[in-house]
N, C-alpha and C positions, 0 to 999 in steps of 0.2 A: 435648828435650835438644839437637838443633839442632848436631845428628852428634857431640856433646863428649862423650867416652868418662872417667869418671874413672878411673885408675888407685891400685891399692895397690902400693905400697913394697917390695918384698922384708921380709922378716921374718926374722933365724935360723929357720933348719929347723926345730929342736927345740919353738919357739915356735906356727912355722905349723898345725899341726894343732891348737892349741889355740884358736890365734885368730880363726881364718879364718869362722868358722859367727859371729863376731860383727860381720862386714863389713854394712852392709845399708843401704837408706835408705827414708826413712818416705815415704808415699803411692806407694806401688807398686800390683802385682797383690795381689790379698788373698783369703784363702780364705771363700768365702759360707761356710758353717758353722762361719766363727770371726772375721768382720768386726769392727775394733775401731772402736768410735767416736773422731773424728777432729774438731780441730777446724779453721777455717778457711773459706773460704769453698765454698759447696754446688759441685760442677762441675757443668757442664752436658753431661756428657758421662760415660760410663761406663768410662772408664779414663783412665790417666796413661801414656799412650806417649811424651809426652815431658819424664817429669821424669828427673832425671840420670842415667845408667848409671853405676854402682860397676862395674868388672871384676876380677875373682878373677885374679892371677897365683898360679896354681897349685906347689906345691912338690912336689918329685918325694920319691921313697921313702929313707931312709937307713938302712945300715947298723947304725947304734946305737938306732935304734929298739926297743921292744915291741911283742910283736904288738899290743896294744891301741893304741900309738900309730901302727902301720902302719893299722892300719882307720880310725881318725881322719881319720890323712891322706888317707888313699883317699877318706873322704866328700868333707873339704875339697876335693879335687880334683876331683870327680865334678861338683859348681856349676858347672867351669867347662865353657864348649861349644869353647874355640879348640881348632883344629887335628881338633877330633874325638873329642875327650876323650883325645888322646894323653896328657898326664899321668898321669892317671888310670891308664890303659892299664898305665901299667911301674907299678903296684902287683900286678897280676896273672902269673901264671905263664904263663898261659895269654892276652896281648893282646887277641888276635882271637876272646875265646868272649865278649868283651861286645858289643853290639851297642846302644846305647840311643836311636840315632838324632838328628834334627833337631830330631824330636818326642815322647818318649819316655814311655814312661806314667811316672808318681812317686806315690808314696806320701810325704804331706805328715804331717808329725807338728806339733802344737804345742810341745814340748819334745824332751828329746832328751836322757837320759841320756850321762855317759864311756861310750865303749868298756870293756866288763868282762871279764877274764880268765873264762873258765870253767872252762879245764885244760892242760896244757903233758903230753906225755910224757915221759917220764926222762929221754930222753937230749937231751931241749931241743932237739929235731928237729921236729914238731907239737903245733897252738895250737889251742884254738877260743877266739871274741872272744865276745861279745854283746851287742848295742846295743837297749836299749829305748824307749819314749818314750810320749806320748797321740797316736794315732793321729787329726787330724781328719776324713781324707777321699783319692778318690784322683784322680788324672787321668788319662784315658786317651789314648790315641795320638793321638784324633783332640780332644785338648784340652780337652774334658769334663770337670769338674767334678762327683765325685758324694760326699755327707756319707757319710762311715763311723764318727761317733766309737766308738772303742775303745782298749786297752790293747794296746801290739805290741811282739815281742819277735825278732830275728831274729839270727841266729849263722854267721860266717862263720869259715874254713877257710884253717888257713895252714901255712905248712912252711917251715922256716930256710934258704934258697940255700948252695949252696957258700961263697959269699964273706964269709955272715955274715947276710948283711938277711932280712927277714923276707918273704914274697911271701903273696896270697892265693890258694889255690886253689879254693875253691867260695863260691859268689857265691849269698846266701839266695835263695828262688824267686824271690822278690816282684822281686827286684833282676836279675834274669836278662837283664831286657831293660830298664830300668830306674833309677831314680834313686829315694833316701832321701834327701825334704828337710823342713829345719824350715820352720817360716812366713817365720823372715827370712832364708831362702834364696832360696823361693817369692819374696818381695819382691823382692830383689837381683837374681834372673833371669828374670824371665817378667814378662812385661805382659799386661793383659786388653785384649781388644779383640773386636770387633765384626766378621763377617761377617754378609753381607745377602744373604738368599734371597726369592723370589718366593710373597706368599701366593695360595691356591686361582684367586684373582681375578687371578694373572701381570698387576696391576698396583703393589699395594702392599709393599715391600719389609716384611721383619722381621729384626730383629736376633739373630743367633747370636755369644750371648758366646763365646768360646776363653781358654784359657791359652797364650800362646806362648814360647816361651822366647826369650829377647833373646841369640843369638850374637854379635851384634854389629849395630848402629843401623843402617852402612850393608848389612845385607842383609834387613833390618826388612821395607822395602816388597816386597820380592820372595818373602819369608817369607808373610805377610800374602795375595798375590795368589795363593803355591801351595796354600793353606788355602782360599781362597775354590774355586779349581779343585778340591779335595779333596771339595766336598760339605759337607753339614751337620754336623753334631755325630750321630750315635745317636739323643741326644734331641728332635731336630727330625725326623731321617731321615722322608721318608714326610708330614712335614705339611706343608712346603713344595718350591719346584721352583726350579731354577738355568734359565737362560738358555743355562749354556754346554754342548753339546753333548757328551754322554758321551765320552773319550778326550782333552777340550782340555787341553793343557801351555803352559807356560810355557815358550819359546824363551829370554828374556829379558827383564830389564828395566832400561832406564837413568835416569837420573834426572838433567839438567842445568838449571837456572837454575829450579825449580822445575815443571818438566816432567817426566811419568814418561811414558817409555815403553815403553808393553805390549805385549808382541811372541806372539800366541800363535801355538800350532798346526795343521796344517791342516785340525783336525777344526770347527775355532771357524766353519768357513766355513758351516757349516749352522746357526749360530746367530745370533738378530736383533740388530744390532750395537747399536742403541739399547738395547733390556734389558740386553744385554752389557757395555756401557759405564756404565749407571744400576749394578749392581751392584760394578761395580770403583771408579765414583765415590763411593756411598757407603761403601765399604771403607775405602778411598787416605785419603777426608777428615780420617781422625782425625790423620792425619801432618802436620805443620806444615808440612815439607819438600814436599811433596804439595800446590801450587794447581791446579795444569791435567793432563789426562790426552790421550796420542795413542795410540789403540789400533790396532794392525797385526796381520796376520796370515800367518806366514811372507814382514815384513820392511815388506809392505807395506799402505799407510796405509788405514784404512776408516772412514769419516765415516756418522756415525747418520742417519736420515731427518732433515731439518729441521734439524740438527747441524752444527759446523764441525770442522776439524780439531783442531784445540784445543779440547778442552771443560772448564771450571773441574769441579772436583769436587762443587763446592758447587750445581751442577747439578742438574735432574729433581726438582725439589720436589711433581712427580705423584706422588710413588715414595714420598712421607713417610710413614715407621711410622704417624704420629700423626695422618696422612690430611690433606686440605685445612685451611688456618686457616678456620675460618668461628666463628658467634658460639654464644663458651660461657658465653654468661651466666649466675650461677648461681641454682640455686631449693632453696628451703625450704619449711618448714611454719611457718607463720606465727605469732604468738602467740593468733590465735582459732582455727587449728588450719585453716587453710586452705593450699592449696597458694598460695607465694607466686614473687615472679622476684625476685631483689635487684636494687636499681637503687642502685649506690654500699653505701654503711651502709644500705639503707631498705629492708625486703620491703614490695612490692606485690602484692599478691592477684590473682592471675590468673583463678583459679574457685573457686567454693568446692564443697566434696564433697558432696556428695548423698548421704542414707545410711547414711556409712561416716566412720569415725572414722579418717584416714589419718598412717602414720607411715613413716619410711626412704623416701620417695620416689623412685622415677627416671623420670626426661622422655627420651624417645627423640630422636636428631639432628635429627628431623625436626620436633622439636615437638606431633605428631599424637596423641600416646599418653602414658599418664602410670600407673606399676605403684606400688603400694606394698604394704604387708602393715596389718591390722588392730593394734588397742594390745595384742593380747595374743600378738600377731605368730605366730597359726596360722591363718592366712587368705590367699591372695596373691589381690589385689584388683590391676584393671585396667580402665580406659575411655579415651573419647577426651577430647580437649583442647579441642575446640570447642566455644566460645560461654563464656559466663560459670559452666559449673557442669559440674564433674568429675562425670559418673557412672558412678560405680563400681561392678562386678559381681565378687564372685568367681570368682575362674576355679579354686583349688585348694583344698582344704580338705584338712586333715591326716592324715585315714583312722582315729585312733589317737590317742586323749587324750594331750595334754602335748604331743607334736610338734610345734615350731614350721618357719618357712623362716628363711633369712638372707635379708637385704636384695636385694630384686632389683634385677637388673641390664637394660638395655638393652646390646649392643653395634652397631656403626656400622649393620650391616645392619638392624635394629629388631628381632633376635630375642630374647626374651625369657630370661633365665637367673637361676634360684633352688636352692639345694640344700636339701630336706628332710630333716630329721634325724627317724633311727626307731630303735626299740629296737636293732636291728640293726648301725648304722650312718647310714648316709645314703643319698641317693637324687639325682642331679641331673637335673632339669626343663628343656629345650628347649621354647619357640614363639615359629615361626616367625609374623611378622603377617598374618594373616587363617587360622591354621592354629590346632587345637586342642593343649597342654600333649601332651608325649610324652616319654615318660621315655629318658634315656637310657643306652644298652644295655651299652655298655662306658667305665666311671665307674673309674677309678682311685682314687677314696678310697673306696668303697662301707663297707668298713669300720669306718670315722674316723667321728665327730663331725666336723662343720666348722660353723664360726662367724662366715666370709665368704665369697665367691667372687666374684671381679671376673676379666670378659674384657679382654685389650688391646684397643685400636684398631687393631689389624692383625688382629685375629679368630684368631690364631692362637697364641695363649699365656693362661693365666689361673693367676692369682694367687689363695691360698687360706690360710684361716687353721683349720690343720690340729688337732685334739687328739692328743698323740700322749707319753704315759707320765704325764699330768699338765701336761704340757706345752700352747701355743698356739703352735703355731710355725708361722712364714710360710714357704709353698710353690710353688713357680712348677712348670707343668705346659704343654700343647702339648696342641691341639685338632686330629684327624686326620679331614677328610670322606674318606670311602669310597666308593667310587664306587655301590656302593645308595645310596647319601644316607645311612646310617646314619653316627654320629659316636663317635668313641671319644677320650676327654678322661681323660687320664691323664697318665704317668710324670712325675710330681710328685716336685721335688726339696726339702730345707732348702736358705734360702736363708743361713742367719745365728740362730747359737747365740746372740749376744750379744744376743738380743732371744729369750730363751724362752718370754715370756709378750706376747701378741701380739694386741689387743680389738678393730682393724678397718685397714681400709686400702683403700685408691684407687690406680690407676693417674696417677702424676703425667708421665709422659710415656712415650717407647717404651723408655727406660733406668732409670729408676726408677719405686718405688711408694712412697707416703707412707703412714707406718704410727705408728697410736696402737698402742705398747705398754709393757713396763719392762722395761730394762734391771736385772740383776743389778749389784749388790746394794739397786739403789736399791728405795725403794718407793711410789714417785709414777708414772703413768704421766704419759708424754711423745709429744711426736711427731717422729717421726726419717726419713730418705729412707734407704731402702733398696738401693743400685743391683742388677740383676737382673743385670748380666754380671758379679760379683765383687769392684767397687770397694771400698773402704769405706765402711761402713753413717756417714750423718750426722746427729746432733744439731741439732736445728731451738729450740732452746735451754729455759730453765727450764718445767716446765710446774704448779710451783706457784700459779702466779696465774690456771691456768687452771680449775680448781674440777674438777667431776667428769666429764672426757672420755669422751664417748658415739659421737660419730660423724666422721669426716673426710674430705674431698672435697677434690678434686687435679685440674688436667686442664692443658696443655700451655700456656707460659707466663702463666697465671692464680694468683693466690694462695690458696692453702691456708688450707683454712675447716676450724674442728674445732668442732662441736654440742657443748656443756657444760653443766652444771646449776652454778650461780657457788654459791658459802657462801652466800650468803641467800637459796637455792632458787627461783633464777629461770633458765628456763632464755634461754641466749645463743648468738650463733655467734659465733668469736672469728676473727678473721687481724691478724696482724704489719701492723706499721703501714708497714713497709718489706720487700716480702716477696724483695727481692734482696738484704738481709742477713739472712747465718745467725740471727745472734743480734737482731736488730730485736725489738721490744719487740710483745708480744704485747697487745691490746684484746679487750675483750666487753662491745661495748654495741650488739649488732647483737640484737634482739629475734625469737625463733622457734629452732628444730631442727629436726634434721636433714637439713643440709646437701646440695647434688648437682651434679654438672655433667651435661650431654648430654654422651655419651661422643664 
């Protein structure tokens, strides 16, 4: 936005409360379990902090109003953040009994019924209102995003003023402390964004999406830097670690000719000013306003080892979610059913398998190792890569007829990861390399059916395609080592309603996953970019030309390969012939399946 604040117009009173909830503008913050596809080109980046701010001037209360047009107004007003939510405030009898803060939990609805009269007394002294709507999800204090779809219904309390107007006196639970918004409220005030914590290894950063509310552009970066000092979200709490010393505040922050700077507290003195500064850099960067950072503490200037005063944000490329650039060239299963490398359109046979009939492949970073599962995929089969011929040994077999594994995975460190589906539920498999298969202990889908599971490249998030009411829904979860070394992989969220039916997916970099699945109502599967901090879910364009989508592979700026069987049943791997446009025409004349990159 590039500080441009847009303003609305005054409206007649009597107007405003009707109008105001239809203020908004497209490609904002967006609710994961209700992403709309969008179209335009893919961002590279998992929010819009600076597309335009629309600003709510808020209309105060009047006289001539209904109670149901006093509670209207009251929402309308309640979007806005200036002054404090003063506006808002003189809707209530009581001012100072709301409290909803900087950062305030909300309850997000997708619609949003009129304010409903429910009952007036005789003497037209007391009202009750009540506002219903589809509940998608909520957000908590600390900017968390969690799926709740349901039906909600909430009734507030009002009493006629001496003077005539109508005031509210009891404020529903939910709203106590609190805001009720629709989705294109949510749009119109809060941006998603990204803080970055330290995984196990306190060298590779990871991204913590937030919801934040936008009071206004110029206290964005300062917003932004007291959330990073806040800690993680709940849902990371415990799996990553900050840099910054427990008690560090933010003194201040200024911002001139593209320079912030960071002025903390004197707790920040016992923290390593390089981590401290890599953390605030990749924060700052998503802000346009934001090229270079000078970080002080109580006033005065502290320069990183090996660092100058001035450091560009776009700094500490050690620190990348997505780990080092090195080469992800990708590999398949060849058309004679061999493990192959793609070199351009062409697989070249790297080994051929010994044995074992190999399908879903994955190659470890390192090249050394190569996992897959058997053709009736109840088997997870794994060897090493040297020399001209994979030989493969089982390492897992099913325990229990029919149970198959999903697709294994390698992540950065080479440990192995598969989830077994049982009568029960499931079961998810950890090995470590040169260690034997070990189940692990505390599984947050133990329940569910799952029918993929893929780790980040920061080891510390994984991605899952959940079964859940009939449903296939894509779920993003957090990896917790313990200090036994025990691993506890759970609190698994929905990321996006608007894809209910969900057949595989890949990590296509540290803010998106690339996902074959169908959208509602269509009934062709597609493949679409998912972003994981709440952007809008994107369309990667037609996927009828692509015949019957089996498998898809993603890795950090490389092109997206999806495994197919074509109409005259040959199978292919297909990518965009321009994979930096959205809509770039899709090919499959690439010979072999399923698809993989080295994570």
């Amino acid at each position: 936005m590039n500080g441009r604040e847009g303003r609305i117009r005054r409206v007649p009173a009597a107007l405003a409360a009707a109008a105001a909830f239809a203020v908004g503008v497209t490609g904002c913050a967006n609710v994961p379990s209700g992403g709309r596809v969008v179209s335009g080109k893919p961002a590279e980046r998992d929010q819009q902090a600076d597309d335009p701010y629309v600003r709510l001037i808020p209309a105060p209360p009047r006289n001539d109003w209904t109670p149901a047009q006093t509670v209207a107004g009251f929402l309308a007003a309640a979007t806005s953040f200036d002054d404090d939510h003063r506006v808002a405030r003189s809707y209530l009898v009581r001012p100072t009994s709301w409290q909803p803060g900087e950062r305030p939990a909300v309850t997000v609805v997708r619609d949003r019924r009129a304010p409903e009269p429910v009952r007036q007394n005789a003497a037209g002294t007391q009202a009750t209102v009540k506002v219903a709507g589809s509940q998608l999800g909520v957000i908590g204090m600390d900017g968390q995003y969690v799926a709740s779809p349901k039906q909600v219904a909430v009734t507030f309390e009002l009493v006629r003023q001496p003077q005539g107007g109508w005031r509210i006196t009891e404020l529903p639970g939910e709203l106590s402390a609190g805001l009720l918004l629709t989705k294109s409220d949510l749009e119109r005030t809060f941006r998603t964004l990204n803080l970055y914590f330290y995984a196990p290894d306190r060298r590779t950063l990871v991204p913590n999406g937030i919801f934040l509310p936008l009071v206004n552009r110029q206290q964005l970066p300062a917003q932004l830097v007291r959330a990073l000092l806040g800690g993680p979200t709940s849902w990371l709490n415990g799996a990553v670690h900050s840099a910054f010393p427990q008690g560090t505040a933010l003194r201040s922050l200024t911002l001139d000719k593209g320079v912030a700077t960071v002025d903390l507290s004197r707790q920040a003195r016992g923290g390593d000013p390089k981590m401290m500064s890599a953390q605030l850099g990749w924060t700052l960067r998503r802000l346009a306003e934001v090229r270079r950072l000078r970080l002080t503490i109580e006033g005065r200037v502290v320069v990183p080892a090996g660092g100058d005063e001035l450091q560009p944000v776009d700094a500490w490329p050690e620190n990348d979610p997505d780990g080092p650039a090195v080469d992800r060239s990708p590999y398949a299963v060849g058309s004679a059913g061999h493990l192959s490398r793609l070199n351009g359109d062409l697989p070249q046979t790297v080994a051929a398998n010994a044995a074992h009939e190999l399908t879903v492949p994955a190659v470890s970073s390192d090249f050394q190792e190569v996992a897959g599962l058997n053709a009736d995929r109840d088997r997870l089969l794994v060897g090493g890569l040297a020399g001209n011929t994979v030989n493969l040994r089982t390492l897992l077999t099913p325990g229990d007829r029919g149970r198959r594994f999903t697709p294994p995975v390698f992540d950065r460190n080479g440990t192995l990861w598969t989830v077994q589906n049982t009568k029960d539920g499931s079961v998810l498999w950890s090995r470590p390399r040169g260690q034997g298969p070990a189940r692990v202990r505390h599984w947050g889908l133990a329940g569910r059916e799952v029918l993929a599971f893929e780790v980040a490249r920061d080891g510390v998030r994984a991605a899952a395609i959940v079964k859940v009411d009939g449903d296939a829904q894509v779920q993003l979860g957090r990896i917790l080592r313990n200090p036994d070394g025990s691993l506890d992989v759970g609190s698994f969220l929905p990321l996006s309603s608007e894809i209910p039916t969900a057949e595989d997916l890949a990590w296509r970099n540290a803010d998106q996953l690339a996902v074959l699945g169908r959208k509602e109502p269509d009934e062709t599967v597609m493949p679409y970019l998912v972003p994981v901090g709440g952007a809008p879910v994107i369309s990667l364009g037609t996927g009828t030309l692509l015949g019957q989508t089996r498998r898809i592979a993603a890795a950090p700026g490389m092109p997206i390969l999806i495994g197919t069987r074509t109409p005259d049943g040959k199978d292919r791997i297909c990518r965009q012939r321009n994979p930096r446009e959205q809509y770039s025409e899709w090919f499959c004349s690439i010979p072999g399946t399923d698809p993989t990159y080295p994570p």
